[in-house]
C-alpha positions as protocol buffer text, in pm:
chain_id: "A"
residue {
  index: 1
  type: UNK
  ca { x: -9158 y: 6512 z: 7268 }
}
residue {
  index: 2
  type: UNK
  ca { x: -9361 y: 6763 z: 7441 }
}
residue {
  index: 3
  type: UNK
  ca { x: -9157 y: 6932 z: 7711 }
}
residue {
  index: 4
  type: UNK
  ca { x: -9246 y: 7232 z: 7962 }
}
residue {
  index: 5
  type: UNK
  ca { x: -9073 y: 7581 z: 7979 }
}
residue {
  index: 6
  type: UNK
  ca { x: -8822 y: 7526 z: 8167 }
}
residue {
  index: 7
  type: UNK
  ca { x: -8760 y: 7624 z: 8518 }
}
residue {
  index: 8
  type: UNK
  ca { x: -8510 y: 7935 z: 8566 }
}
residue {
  index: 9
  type: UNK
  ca { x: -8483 y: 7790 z: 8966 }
}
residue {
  index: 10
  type: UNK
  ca { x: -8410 y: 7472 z: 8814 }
}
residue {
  index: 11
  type: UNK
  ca { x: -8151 y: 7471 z: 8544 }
}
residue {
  index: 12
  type: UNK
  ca { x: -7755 y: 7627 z: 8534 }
}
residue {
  index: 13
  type: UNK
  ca { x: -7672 y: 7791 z: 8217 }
}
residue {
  index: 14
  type: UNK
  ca { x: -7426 y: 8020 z: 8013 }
}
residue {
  index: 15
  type: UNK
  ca { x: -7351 y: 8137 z: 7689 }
}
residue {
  index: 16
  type: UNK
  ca { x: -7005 y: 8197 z: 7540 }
}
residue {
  index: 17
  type: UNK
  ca { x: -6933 y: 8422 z: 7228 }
}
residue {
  index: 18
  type: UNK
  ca { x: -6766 y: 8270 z: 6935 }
}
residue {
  index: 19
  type: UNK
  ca { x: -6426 y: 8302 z: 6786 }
}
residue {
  index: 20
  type: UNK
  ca { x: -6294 y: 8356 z: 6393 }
}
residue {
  index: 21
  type: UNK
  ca { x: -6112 y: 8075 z: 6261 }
}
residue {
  index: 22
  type: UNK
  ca { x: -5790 y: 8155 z: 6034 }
}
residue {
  index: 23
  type: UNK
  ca { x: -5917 y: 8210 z: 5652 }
}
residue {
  index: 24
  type: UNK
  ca { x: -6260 y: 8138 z: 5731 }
}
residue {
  index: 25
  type: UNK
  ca { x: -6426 y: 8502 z: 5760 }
}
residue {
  index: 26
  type: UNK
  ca { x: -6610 y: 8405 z: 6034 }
}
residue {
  index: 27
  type: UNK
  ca { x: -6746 y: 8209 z: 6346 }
}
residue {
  index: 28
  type: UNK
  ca { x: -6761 y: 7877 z: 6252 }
}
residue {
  index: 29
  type: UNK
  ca { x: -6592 y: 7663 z: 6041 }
}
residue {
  index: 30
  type: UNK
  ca { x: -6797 y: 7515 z: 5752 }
}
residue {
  index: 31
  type: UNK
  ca { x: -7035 y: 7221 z: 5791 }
}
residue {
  index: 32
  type: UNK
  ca { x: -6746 y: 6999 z: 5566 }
}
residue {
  index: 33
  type: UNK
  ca { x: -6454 y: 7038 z: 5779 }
}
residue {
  index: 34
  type: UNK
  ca { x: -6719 y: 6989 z: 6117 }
}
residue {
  index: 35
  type: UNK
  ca { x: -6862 y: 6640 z: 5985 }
}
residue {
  index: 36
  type: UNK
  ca { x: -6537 y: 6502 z: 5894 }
}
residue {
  index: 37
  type: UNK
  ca { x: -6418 y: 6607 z: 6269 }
}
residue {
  index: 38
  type: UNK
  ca { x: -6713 y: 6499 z: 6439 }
}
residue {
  index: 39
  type: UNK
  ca { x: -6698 y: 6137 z: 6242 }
}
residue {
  index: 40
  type: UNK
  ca { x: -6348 y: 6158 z: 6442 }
}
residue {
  index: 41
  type: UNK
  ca { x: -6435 y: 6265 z: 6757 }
}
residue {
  index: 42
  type: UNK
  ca { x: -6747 y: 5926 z: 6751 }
}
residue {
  index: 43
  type: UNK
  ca { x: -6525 y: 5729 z: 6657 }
}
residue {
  index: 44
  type: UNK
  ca { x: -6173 y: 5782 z: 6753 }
}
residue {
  index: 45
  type: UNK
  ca { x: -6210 y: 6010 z: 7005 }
}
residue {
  index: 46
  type: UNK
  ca { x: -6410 y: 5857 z: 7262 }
}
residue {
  index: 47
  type: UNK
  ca { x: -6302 y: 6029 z: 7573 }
}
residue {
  index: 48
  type: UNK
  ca { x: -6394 y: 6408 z: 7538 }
}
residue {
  index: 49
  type: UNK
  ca { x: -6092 y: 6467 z: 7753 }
}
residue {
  index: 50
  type: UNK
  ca { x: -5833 y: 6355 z: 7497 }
}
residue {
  index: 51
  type: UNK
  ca { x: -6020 y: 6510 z: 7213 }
}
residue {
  index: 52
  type: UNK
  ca { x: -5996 y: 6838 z: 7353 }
}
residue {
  index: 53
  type: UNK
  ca { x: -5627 y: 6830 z: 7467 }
}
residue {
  index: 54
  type: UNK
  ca { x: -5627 y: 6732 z: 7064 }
}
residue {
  index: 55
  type: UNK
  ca { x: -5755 y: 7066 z: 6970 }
}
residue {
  index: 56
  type: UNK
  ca { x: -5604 y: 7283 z: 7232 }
}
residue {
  index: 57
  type: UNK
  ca { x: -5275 y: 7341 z: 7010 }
}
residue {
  index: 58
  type: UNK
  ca { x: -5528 y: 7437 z: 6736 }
}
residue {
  index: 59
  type: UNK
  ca { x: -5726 y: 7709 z: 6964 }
}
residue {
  index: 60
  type: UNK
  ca { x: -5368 y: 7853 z: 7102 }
}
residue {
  index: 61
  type: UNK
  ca { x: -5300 y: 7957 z: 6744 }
}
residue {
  index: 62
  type: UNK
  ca { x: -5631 y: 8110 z: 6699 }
}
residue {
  index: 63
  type: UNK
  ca { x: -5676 y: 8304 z: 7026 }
}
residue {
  index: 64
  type: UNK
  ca { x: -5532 y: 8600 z: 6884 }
}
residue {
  index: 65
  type: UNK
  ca { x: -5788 y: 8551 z: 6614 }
}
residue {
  index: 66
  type: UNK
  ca { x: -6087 y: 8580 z: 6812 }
}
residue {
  index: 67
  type: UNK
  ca { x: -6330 y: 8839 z: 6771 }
}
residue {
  index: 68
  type: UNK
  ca { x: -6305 y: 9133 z: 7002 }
}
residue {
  index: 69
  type: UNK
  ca { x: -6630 y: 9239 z: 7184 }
}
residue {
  index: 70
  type: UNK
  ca { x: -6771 y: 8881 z: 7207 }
}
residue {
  index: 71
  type: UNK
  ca { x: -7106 y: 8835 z: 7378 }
}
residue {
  index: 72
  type: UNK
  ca { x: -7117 y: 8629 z: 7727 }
}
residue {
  index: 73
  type: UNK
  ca { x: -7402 y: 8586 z: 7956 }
}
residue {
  index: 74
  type: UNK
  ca { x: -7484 y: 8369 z: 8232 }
}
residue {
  index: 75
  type: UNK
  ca { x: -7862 y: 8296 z: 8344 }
}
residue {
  index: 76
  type: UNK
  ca { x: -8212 y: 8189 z: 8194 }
}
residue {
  index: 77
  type: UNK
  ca { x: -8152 y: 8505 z: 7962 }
}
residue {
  index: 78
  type: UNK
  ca { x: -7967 y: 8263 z: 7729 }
}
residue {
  index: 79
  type: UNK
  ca { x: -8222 y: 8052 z: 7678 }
}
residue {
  index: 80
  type: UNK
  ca { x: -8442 y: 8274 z: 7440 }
}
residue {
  index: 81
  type: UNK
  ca { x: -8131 y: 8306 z: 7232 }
}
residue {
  index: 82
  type: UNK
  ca { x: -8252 y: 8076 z: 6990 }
}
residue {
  index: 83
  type: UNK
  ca { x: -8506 y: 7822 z: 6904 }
}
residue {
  index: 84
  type: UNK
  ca { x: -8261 y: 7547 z: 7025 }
}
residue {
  index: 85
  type: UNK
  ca { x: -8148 y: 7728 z: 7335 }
}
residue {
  index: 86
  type: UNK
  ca { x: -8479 y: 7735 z: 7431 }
}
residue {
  index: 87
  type: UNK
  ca { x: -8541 y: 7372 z: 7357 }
}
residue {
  index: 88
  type: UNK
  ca { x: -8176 y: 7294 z: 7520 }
}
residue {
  index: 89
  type: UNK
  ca { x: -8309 y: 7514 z: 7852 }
}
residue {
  index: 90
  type: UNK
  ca { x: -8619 y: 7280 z: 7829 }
}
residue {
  index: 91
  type: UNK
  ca { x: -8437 y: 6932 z: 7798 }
}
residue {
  index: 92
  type: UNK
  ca { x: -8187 y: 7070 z: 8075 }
}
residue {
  index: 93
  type: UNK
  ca { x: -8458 y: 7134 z: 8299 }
}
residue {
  index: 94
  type: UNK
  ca { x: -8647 y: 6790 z: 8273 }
}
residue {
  index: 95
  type: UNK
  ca { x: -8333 y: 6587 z: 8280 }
}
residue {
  index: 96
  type: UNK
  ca { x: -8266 y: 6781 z: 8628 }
}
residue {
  index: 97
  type: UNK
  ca { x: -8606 y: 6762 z: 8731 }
}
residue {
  index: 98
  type: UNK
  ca { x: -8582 y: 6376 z: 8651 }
}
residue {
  index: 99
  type: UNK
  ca { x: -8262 y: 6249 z: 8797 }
}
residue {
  index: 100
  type: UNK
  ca { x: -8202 y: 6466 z: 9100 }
}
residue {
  index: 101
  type: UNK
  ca { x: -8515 y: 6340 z: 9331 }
}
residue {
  index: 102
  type: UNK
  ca { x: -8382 y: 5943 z: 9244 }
}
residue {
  index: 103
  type: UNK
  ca { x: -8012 y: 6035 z: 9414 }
}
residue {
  index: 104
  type: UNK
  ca { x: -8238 y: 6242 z: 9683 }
}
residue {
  index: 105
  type: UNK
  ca { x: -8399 y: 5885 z: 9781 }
}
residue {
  index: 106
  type: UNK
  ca { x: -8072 y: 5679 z: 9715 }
}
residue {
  index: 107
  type: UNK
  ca { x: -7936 y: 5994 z: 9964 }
}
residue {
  index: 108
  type: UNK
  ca { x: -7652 y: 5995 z: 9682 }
}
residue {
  index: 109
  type: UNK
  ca { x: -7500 y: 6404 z: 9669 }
}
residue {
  index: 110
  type: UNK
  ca { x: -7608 y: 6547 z: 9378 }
}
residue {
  index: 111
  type: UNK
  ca { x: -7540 y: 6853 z: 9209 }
}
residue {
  index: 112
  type: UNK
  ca { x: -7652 y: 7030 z: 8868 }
}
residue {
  index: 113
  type: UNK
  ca { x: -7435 y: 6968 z: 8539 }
}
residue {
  index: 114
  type: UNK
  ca { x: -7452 y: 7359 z: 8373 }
}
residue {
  index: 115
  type: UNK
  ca { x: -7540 y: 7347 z: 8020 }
}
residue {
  index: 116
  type: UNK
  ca { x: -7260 y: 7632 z: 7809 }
}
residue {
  index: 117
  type: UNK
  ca { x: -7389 y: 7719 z: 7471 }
}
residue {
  index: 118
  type: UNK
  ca { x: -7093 y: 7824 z: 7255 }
}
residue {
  index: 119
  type: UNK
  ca { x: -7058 y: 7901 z: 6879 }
}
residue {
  index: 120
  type: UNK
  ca { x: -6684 y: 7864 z: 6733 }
}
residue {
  index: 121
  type: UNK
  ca { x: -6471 y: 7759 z: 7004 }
}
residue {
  index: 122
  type: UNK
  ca { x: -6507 y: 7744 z: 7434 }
}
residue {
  index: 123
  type: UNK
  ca { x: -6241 y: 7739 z: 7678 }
}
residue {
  index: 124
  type: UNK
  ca { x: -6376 y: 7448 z: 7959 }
}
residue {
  index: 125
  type: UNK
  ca { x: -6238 y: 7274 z: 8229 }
}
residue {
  index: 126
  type: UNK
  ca { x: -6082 y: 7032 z: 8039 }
}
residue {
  index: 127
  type: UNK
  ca { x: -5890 y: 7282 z: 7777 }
}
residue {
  index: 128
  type: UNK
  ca { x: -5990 y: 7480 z: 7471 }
}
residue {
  index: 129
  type: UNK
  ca { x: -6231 y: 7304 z: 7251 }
}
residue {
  index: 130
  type: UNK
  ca { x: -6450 y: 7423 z: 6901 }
}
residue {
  index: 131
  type: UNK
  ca { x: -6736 y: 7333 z: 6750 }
}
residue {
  index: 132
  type: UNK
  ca { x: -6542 y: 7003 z: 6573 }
}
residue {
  index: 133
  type: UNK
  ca { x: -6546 y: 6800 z: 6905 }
}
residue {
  index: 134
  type: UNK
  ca { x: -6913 y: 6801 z: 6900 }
}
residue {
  index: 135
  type: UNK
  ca { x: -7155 y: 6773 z: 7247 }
}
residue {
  index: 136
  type: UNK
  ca { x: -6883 y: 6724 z: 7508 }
}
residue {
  index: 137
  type: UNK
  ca { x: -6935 y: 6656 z: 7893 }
}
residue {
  index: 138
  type: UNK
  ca { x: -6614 y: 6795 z: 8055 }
}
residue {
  index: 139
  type: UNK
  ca { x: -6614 y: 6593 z: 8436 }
}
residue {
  index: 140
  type: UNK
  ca { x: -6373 y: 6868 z: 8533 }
}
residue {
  index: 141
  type: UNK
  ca { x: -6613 y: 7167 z: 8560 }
}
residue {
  index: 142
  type: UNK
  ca { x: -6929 y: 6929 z: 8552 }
}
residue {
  index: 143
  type: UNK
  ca { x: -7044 y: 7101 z: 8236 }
}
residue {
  index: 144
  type: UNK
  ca { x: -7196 y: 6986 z: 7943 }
}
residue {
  index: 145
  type: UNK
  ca { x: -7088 y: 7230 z: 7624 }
}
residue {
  index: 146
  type: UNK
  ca { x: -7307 y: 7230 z: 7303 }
}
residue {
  index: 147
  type: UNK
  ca { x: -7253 y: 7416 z: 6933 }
}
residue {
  index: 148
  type: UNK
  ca { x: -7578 y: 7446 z: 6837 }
}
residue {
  index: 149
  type: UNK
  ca { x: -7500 y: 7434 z: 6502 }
}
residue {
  index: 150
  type: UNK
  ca { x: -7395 y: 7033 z: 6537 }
}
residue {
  index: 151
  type: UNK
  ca { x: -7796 y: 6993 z: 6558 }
}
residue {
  index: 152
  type: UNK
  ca { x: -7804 y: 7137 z: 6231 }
}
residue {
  index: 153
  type: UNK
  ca { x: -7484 y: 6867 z: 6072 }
}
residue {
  index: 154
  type: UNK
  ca { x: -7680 y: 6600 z: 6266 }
}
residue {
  index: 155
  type: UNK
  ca { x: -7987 y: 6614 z: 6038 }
}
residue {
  index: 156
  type: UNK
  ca { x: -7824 y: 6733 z: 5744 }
}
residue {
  index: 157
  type: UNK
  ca { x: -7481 y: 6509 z: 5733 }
}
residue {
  index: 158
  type: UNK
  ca { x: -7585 y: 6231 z: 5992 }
}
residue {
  index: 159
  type: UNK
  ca { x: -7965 y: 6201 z: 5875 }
}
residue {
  index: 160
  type: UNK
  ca { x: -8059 y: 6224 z: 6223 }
}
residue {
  index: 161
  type: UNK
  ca { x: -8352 y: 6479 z: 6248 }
}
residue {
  index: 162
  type: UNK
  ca { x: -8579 y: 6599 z: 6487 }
}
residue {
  index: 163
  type: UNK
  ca { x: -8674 y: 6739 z: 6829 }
}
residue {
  index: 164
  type: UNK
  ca { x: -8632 y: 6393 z: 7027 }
}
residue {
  index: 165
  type: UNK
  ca { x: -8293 y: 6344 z: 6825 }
}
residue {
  index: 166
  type: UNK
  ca { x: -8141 y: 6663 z: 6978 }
}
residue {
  index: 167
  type: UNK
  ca { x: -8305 y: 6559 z: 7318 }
}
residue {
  index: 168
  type: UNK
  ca { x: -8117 y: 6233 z: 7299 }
}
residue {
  index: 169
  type: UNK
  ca { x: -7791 y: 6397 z: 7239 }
}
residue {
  index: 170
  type: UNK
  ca { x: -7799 y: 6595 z: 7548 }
}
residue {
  index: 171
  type: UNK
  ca { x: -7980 y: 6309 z: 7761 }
}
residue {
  index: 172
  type: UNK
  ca { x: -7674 y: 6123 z: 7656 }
}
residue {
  index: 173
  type: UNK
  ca { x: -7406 y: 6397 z: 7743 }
}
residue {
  index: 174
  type: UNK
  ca { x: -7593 y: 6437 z: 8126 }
}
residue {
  index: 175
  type: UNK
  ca { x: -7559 y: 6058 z: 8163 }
}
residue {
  index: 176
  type: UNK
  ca { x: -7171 y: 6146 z: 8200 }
}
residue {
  index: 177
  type: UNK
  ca { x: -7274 y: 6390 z: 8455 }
}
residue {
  index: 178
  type: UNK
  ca { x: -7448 y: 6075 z: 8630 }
}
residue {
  index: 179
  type: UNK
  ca { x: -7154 y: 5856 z: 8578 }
}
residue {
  index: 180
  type: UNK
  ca { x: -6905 y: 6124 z: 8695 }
}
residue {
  index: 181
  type: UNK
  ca { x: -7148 y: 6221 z: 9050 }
}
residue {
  index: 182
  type: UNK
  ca { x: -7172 y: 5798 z: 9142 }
}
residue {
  index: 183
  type: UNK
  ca { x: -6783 y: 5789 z: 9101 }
}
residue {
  index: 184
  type: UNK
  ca { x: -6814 y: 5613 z: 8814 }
}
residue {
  index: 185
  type: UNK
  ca { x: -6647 y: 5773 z: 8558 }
}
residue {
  index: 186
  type: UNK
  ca { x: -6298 y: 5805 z: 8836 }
}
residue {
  index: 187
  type: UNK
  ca { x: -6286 y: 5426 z: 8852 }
}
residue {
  index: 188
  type: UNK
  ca { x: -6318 y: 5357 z: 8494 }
}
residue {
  index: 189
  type: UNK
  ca { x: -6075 y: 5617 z: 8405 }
}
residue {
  index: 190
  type: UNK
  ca { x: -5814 y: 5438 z: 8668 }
}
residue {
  index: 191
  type: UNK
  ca { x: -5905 y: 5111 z: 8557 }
}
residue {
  index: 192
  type: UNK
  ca { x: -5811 y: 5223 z: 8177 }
}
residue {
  index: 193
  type: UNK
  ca { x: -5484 y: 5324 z: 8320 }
}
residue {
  index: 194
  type: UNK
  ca { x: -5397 y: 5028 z: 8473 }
}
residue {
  index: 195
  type: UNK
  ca { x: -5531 y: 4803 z: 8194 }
}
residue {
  index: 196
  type: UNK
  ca { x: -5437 y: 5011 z: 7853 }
}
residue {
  index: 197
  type: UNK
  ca { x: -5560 y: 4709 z: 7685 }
}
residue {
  index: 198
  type: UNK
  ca { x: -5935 y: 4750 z: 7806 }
}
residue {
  index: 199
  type: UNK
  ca { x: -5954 y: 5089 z: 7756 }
}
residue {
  index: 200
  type: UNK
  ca { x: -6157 y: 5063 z: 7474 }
}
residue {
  index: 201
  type: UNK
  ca { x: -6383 y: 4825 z: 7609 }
}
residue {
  index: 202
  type: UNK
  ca { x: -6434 y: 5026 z: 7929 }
}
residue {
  index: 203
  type: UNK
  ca { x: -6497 y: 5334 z: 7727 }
}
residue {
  index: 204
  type: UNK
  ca { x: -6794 y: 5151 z: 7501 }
}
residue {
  index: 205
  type: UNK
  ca { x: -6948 y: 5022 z: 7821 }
}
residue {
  index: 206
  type: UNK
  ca { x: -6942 y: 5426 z: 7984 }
}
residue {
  index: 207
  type: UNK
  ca { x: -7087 y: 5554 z: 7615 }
}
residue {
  index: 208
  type: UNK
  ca { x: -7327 y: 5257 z: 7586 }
}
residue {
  index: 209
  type: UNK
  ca { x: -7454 y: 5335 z: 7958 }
}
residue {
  index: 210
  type: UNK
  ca { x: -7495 y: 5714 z: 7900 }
}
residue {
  index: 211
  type: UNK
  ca { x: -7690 y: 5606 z: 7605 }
}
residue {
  index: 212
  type: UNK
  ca { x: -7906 y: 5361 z: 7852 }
}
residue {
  index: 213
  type: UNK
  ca { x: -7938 y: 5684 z: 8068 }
}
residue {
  index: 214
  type: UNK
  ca { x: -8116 y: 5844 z: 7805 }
}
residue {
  index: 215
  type: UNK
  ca { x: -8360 y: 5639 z: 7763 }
}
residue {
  index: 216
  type: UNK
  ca { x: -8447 y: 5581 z: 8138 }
}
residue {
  index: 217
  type: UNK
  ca { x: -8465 y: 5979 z: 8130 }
}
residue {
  index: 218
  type: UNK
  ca { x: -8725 y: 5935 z: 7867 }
}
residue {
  index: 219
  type: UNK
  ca { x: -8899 y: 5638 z: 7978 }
}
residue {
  index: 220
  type: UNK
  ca { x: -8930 y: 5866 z: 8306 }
}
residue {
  index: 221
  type: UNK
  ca { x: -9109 y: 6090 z: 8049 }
}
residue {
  index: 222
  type: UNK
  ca { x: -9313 y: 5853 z: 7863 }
}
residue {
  index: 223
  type: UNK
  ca { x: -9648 y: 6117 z: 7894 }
}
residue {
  index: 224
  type: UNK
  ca { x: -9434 y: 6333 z: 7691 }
}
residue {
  index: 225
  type: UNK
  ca { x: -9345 y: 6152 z: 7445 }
}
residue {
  index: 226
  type: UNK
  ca { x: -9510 y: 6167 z: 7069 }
}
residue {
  index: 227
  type: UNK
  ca { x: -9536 y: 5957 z: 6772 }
}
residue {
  index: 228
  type: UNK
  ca { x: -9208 y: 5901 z: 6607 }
}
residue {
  index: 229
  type: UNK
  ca { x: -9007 y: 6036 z: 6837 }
}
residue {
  index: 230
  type: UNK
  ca { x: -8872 y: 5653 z: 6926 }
}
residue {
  index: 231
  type: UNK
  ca { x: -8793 y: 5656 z: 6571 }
}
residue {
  index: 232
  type: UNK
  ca { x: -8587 y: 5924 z: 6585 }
}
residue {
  index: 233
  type: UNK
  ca { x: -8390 y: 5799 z: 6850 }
}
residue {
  index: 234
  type: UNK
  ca { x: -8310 y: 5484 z: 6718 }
}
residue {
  index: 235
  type: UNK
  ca { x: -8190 y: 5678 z: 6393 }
}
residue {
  index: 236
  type: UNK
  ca { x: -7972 y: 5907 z: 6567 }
}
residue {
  index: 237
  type: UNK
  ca { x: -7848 y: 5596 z: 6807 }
}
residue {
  index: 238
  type: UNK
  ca { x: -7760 y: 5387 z: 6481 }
}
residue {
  index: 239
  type: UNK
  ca { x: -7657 y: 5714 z: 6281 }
}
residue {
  index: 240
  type: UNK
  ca { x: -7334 y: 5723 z: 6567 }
}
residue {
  index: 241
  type: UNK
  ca { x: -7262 y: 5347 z: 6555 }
}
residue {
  index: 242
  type: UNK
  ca { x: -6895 y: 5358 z: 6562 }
}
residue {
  index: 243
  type: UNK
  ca { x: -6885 y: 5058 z: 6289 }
}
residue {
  index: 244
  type: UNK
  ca { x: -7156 y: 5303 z: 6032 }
}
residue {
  index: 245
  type: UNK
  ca { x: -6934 y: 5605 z: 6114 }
}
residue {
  index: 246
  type: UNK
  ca { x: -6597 y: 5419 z: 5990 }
}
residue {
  index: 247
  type: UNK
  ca { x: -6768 y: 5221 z: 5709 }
}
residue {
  index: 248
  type: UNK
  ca { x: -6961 y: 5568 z: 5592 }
}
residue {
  index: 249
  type: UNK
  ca { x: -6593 y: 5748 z: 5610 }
}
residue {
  index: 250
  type: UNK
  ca { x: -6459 y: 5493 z: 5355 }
}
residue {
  index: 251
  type: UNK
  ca { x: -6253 y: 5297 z: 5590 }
}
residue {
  index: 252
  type: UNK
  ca { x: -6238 y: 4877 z: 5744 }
}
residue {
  index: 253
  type: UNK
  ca { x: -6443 y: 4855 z: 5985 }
}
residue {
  index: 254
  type: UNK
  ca { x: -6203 y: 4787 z: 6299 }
}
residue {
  index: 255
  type: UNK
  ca { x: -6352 y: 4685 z: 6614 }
}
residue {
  index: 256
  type: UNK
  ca { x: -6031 y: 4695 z: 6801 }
}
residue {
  index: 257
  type: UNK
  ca { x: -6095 y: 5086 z: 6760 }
}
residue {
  index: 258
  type: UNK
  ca { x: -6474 y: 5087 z: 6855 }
}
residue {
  index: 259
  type: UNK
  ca { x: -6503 y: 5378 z: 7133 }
}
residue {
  index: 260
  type: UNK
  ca { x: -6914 y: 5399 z: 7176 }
}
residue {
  index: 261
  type: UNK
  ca { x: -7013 y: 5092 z: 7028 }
}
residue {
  index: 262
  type: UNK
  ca { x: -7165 y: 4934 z: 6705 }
}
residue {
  index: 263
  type: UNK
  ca { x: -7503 y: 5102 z: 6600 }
}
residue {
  index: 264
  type: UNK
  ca { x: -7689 y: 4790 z: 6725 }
}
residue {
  index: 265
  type: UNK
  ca { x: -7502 y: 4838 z: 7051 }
}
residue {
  index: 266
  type: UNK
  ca { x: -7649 y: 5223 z: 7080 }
}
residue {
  index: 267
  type: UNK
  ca { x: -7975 y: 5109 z: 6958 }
}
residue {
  index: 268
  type: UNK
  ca { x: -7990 y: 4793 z: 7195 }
}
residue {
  index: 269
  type: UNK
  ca { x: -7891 y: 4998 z: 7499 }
}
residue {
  index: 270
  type: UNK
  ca { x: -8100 y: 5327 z: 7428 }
}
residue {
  index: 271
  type: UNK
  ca { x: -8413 y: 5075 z: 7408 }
}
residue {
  index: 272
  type: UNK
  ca { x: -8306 y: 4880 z: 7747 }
}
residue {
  index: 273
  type: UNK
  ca { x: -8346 y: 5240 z: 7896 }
}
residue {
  index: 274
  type: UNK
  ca { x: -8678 y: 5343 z: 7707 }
}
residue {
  index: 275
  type: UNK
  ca { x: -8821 y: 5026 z: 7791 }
}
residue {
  index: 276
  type: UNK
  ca { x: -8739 y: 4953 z: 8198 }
}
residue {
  index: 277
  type: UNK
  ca { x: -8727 y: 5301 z: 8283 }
}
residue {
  index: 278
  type: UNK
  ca { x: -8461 y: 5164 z: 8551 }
}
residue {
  index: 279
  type: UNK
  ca { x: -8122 y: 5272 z: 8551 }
}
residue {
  index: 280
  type: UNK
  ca { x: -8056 y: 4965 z: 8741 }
}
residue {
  index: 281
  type: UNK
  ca { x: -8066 y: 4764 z: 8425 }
}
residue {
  index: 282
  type: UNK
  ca { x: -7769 y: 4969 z: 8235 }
}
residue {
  index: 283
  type: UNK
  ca { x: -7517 y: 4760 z: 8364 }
}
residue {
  index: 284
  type: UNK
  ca { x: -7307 y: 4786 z: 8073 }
}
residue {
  index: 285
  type: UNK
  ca { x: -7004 y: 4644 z: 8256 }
}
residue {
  index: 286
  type: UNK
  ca { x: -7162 y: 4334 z: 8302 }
}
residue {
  index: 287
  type: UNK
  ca { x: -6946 y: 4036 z: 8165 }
}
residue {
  index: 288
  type: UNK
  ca { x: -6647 y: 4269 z: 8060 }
}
């Protein structure tokens, strides 16, 4: 997919150091240990929320491991950090540039998520968190916090490769940010409250719809978008497929447990979204 430089009027981002994890010798903790925590985070851990108050007890024993002199910045700076800051910066920017003009019409309040690259562990709004809870949207600060790095265990432990891939990952963490500024995301979290017993089926409707999101986003984009690129979506869509995760970990497949939905769920709702281009039609609610 052939995205613009972004715009440094247009985006909100940061940049947190790392830390040093016990034994390990330095800022992150081996690709191993991440894919085995990030097949638990897809599949058990649905809500970022509760996977992060998971780890904090974890990152309270390491604080005091952390390395002194840690880098922070704030600004467009960050983006030429890397190769996929820069491409992060660039997906940040068109998502903005795509979703804030349709609340403008629907005169619906919007403001920007800000994108917080980390490597090794981040304190956010929602408690201390490392790279082993993945892409997380944290609806407490309105920020959506990225490890590079998990690009890398995508293609490498997931099979999920390429630029449109990585675009769909974040597309699909600033469809929270959608779900959280409509209200949303408050009603569904009181409605799991009051109904423990659909709180599983509430949370696959919210992942399914931030995966519809990201294909509207795209769909939005279509003039930028290149051969195999759909391809990759769908890959990285069925790669997360709650029922591939648990059957590729070695375990029953249990439905009862299903947080973001089957792969044919993912797939089924990322193509509603690439296909209308309206995010009137990811109702994922519907029948529930």
């Amino acid at each position: 997919m052939k995205l613009k430089r972004f715009n440094p009027a247009n985006i909100r981002v940061s940049r947190d150091g790392g830390g040093r994890f016990p034994g390990g010798g330095g800022g992150k903790i081996g690709f191993g240990t991440i894919i085995i925590a990030i097949i638990a985070y897809f599949v058990f851990g649905a809500d970022p929320m509760q996977t992060v108050s998971t780890l904090d007890g974890i990152q309270q024993q390491t604080a005091a491991n952390r390395v002194v002199g840690q880098s922070s910045a704030q600004g467009p700076q960050v983006c030429d950090d890397s190769a996929y800051a820069l491409e992060a910066c660039n997906v940040l920017s068109s998502l903005n540039e795509t979703w804030q003009p349709l609340f403008q019409r629907a005169k619906v309040p919007f403001e920007q998520p800000e994108l917080k690259l980390y490597s090794g562990q981040v304190s956010s709004g929602c408690g201390a968190a490392s790279s082993a809870a993945g892409p997380f949207y944290c609806p407490a600060d309105q920020k959506i916090y990225i490890d590079t790095s998990f690009y890398d265990t995508m293609k490498r432990q997931l099979g999920a490769g390429g630029d449109f891939a990585r675009y769909y990952v974040m597309a699909h963490e600033y469809g929270h940010h959608i779900q959280k500024l409509t209200g949303l995301a408050d009603q569904v979290r009181r409605a799991q409250q009051e109904s423990p017993q659909a709180a599983n089926r509430l949370q696959v409707a919210m992942e399914l719809q931030a995966d519809c999101y990201a294909g509207v986003w795209a769909a939005k984009n279509r003039n930028q978008i290149e051969p195999g690129d759909m391809e990759e979506g769908m890959t990285a869509a069925a790669a997360i497929g709650d029922d591939t995760l648990q059957r590729n970990a070695g375990g029953r497949v249990n439905p009862e447990s299903f947080t973001h939905g089957t792969s044919a769920q993912r797939m089924q709702w990322l193509k509603r979204g690439i296909e209308t281009g309206n995010e009137d039609r990811c109702d994922t609610f519907a029948g529930l």
